[in-house]
Structure formats: C-alpha cells, structure tokens
C-alpha positions as CSV (number, residue, x, y, z in Angstrom):
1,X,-16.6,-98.4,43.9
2,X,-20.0,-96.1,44.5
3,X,-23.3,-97.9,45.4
4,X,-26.2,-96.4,43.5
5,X,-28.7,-96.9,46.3
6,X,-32.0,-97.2,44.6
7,X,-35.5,-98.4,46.1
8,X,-35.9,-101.7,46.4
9,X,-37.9,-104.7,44.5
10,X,-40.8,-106.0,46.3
11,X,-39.1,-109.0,46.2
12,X,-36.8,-108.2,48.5
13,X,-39.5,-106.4,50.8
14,X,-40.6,-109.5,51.8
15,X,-38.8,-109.0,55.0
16,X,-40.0,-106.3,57.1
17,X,-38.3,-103.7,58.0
18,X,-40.0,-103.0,61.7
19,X,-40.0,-100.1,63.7
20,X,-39.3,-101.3,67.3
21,X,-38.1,-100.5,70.7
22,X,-35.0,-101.0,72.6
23,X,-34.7,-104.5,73.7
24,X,-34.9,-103.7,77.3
25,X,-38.6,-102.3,76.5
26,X,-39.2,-105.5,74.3
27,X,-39.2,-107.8,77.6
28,X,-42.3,-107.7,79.6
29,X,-41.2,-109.6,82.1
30,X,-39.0,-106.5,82.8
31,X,-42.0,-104.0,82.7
32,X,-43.4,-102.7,85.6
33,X,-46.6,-102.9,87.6
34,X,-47.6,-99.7,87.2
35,X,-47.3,-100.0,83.0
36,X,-49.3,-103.2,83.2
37,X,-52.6,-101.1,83.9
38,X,-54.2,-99.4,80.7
39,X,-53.8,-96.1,82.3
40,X,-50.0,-96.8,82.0
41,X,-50.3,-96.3,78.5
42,X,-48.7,-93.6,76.6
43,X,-48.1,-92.7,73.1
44,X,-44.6,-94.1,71.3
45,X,-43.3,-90.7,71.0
46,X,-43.8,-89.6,74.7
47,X,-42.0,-92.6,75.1
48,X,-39.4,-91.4,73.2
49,X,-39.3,-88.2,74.6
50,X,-38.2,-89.8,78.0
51,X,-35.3,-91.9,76.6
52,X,-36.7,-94.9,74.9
53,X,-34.8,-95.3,71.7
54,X,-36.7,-96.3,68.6
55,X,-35.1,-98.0,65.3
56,X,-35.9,-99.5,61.9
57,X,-34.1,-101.5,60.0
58,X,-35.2,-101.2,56.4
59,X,-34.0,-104.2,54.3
60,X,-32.7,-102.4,50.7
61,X,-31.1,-103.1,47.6
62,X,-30.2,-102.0,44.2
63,X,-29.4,-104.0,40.9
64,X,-25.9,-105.2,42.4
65,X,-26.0,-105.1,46.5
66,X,-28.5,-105.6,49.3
67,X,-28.1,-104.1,52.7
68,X,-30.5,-102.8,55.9
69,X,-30.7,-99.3,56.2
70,X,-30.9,-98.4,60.2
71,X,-33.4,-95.4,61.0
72,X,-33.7,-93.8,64.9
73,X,-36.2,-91.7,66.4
74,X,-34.2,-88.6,67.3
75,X,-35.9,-84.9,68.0
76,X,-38.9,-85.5,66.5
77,X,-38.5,-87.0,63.1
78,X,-36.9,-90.4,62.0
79,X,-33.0,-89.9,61.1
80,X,-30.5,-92.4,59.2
81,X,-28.0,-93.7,61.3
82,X,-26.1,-95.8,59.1
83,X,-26.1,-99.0,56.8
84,X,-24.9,-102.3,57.0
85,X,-22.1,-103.6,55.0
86,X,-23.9,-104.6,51.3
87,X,-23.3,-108.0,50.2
88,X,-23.4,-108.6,46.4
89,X,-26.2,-110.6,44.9
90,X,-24.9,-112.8,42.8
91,X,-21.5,-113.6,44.9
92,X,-22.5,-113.5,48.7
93,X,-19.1,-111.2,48.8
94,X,-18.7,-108.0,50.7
95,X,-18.3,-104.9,49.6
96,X,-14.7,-104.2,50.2
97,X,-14.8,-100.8,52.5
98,X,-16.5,-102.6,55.7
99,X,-15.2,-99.4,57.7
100,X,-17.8,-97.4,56.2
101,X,-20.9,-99.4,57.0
102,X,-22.6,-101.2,60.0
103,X,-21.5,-105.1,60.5
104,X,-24.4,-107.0,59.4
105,X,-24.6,-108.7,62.3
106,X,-26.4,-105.9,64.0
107,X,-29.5,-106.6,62.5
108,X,-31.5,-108.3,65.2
109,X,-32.4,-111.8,64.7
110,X,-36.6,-110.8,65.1
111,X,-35.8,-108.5,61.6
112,X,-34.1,-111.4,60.2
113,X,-36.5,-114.2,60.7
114,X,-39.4,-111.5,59.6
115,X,-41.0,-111.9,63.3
116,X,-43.0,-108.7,65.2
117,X,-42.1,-108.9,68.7
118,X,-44.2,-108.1,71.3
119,X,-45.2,-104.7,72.2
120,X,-44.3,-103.3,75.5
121,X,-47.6,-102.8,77.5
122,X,-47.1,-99.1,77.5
123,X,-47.8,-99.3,74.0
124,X,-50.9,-102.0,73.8
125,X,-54.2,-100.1,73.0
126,X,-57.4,-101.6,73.7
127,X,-58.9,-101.9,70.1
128,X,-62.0,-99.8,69.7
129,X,-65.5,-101.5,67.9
130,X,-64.8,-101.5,63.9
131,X,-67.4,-99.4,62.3
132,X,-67.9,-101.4,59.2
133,X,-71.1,-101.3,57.6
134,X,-71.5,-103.8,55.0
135,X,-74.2,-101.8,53.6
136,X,-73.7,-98.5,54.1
137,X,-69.5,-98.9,52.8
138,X,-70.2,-96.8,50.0
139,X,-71.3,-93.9,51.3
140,X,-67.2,-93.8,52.6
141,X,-66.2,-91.5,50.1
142,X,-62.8,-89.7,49.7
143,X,-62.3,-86.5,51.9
144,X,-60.9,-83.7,50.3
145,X,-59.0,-82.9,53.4
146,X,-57.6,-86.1,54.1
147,X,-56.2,-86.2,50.5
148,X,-54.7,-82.8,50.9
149,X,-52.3,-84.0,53.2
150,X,-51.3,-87.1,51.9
151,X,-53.7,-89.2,53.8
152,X,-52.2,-88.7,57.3
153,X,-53.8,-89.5,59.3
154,X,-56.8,-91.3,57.8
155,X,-60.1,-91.5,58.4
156,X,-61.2,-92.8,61.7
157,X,-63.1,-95.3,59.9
158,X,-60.9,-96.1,57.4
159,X,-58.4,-96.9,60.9
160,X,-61.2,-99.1,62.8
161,X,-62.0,-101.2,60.0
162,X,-60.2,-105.1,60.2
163,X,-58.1,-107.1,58.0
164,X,-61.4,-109.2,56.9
165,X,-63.4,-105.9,56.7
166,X,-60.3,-104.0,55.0
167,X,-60.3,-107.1,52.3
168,X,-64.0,-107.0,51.3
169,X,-63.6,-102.7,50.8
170,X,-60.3,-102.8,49.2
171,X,-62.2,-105.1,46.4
172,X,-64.6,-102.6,45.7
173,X,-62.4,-99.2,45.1
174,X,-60.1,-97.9,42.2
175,X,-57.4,-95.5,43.9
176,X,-54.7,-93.9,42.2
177,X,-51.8,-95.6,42.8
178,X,-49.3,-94.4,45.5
179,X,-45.6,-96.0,46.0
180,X,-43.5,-95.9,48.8
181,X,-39.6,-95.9,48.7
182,X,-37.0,-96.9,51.3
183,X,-39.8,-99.5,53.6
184,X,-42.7,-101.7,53.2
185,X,-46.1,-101.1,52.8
186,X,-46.8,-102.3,56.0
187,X,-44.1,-100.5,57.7
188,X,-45.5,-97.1,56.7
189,X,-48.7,-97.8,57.4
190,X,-48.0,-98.2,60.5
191,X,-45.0,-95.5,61.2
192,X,-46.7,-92.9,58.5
193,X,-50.5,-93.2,58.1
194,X,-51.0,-94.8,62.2
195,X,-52.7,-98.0,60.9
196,X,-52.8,-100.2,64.3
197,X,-50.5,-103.2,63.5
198,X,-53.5,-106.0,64.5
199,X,-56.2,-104.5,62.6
200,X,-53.9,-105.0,59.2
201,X,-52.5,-108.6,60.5
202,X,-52.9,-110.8,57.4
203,X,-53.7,-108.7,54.3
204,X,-51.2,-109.2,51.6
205,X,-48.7,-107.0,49.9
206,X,-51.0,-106.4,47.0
207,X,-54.0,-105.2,49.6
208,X,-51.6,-103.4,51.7
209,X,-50.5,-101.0,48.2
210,X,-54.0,-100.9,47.6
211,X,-54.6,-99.2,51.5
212,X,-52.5,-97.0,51.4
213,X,-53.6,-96.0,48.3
214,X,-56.8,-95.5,49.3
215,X,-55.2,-93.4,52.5
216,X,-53.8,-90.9,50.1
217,X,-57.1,-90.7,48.2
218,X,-58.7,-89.5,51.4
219,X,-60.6,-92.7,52.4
C-alpha cells in the first residue's frame, strides 16, 4: 500500500503545527541569568547555530490517512526528518508498515492539545510601537519589491501592526489569493514571512489567508 501524501484540508489545520525548541530551552526555570536580561537576546537561528535543535510538527493528511510530518532546523534550511505512523480516517487503524514511520507518540503533548509554549527568554523581543494610522492606512500601498520576492520579509509596517489593527486593514483590501501547502497559515507567518507570534494572537484562519496574502502582494 502507497500513501498519496497530499496537502491538507483546513479542517484538519485546526491544530497547529508549531515550530519550537528543545524542551530543555522550553523551561525557564532552567534559563540562565545572564539570558534573562534583553541584551541576552539573540536571533532563533544563532541559536541554532550553537546547538539548539528546532522542530515542527506539521499535522497532514490526505483522502484516506492523517499523520504529523516532523521538520528540523539543520544547516540553514528546514529539513524532513520523518513521519509518524498514519492512522486511517474512518477506522482509527494503523497503517500496517509502522517500521517505516515515527510512533505517534512522539508528537508532544503542547502540539496535541494545540497550546504555544512559552518562549525561551533568549527569544522574547520587546514589541516596538505599532505604526497604525487609522487615517493615513491607505496610503500603504503594495511594494513592487516586496512582491518580487514573495513578500519576505514584509513591510515593517505591515509587521508592527496588531491583531485589532491587522483586523480593521485586512477588511479593507482585495489581494490575490496565495495558498500554503504542508503547514498553517499561522505557522508560516511566523517561520516564512517573520510575523511576531503576539502581534497575530487572535485573528482567525480566514484573516490569517487574507495576511499572508496581502504579504505576497507587497503590503
């Protein structure tokens, strides 16, 4: 028996597929002093580079199986390490070569229960003054730049505004469409287009496809 592994129903998106840090780095009571300060800070992938490991796990599925896919930051770019062992939809059943796949009870409890744990302090930004202008929002127009690379990263404004601010824009702009395949919306906002997480805390599905549509257009 072949999976077709295809990209998943939004449906099933409803559980987020988070990009997170070892579990040692998740504790703060096991951070040190010295990363308590904000001049501790440094970016995720200097992290990285010094040994912290960094994972997703992507929940998946096609017309017949569902499964988490499980990503790691390796060298620079975000590589598939393996999959859990899929589970058929309509009979809870395995599939029957559990050699070739992860044991689903890898996937952490935090990715099951759709919670964000904390960030390590190393990676807590102070959050800078939004910029939004309730008047002046339309003079925001697309930047030809922006769009030429896929709208990464966006605009700086785009980035400052909040979830309320976001809301009240989004209603006002057309975008074309752009999809994502193989995560949620808000997972590559965040990993992709560097959307800070608490800025975007509490828009829905619908106004996260409609942000990183606008990302793509050049907002």
């Amino acid at each position: 028996m072949q999976i077709d592994f295809l990209t998943q129903r939004r449906e099933f998106l409803n559980t987020l597929g988070v990009g997170l840090l070892t579990p040692a780095w998740l504790c703060d009571d096991q951070t040190s002093a010295s990363a308590n300060s904000e001049s501790a800070f440094v970016d995720w992938k200097e992290l990285a580079e010094q040994g912290a490991r960094f994972e997703h796990w992507t929940p998946e599925q096609d017309h017949t199986w569902k499964w988490y896919t499980l990503e790691r930051y390796k060298n620079g770019s975000w590589k598939t390490v393996g999959r859990t062992l899929p589970i058929n939809l309509k009979t809870g059943e395995p599939f029957d070569k559990p050699e070739e796949y992860l044991s689903p009870d890898a996937v952490p409890e935090y990715v099951l229960e759709s919670n964000l744990p904390t960030l390590p302090k190393q990676l807590r930004k102070s959050l800078k003054p939004s910029q939004w202008d309730a008047v002046g929002q339309e003079s925001h127009q697309p930047d030809p730049l922006i769009r030429a690379r896929d709208g990464k990263p966006p605009s700086d404004w785009l980035t400052s505004l909040h979830a309320a601010e976001l809301r009240t824009w989004l209603a006002t702009i057309e975008p074309s469409e752009a999809g994502v395949s193989g995560m949620t919306y808000w997972v590559h906002l965040v990993r992709d287009h560097g959307f800070d997480p608490r800025h975007i805390n509490g828009l829905t599905e619908d106004e996260f496809q409609i942000l990183h549509s606008a990302a793509h257009e050049g907002y």
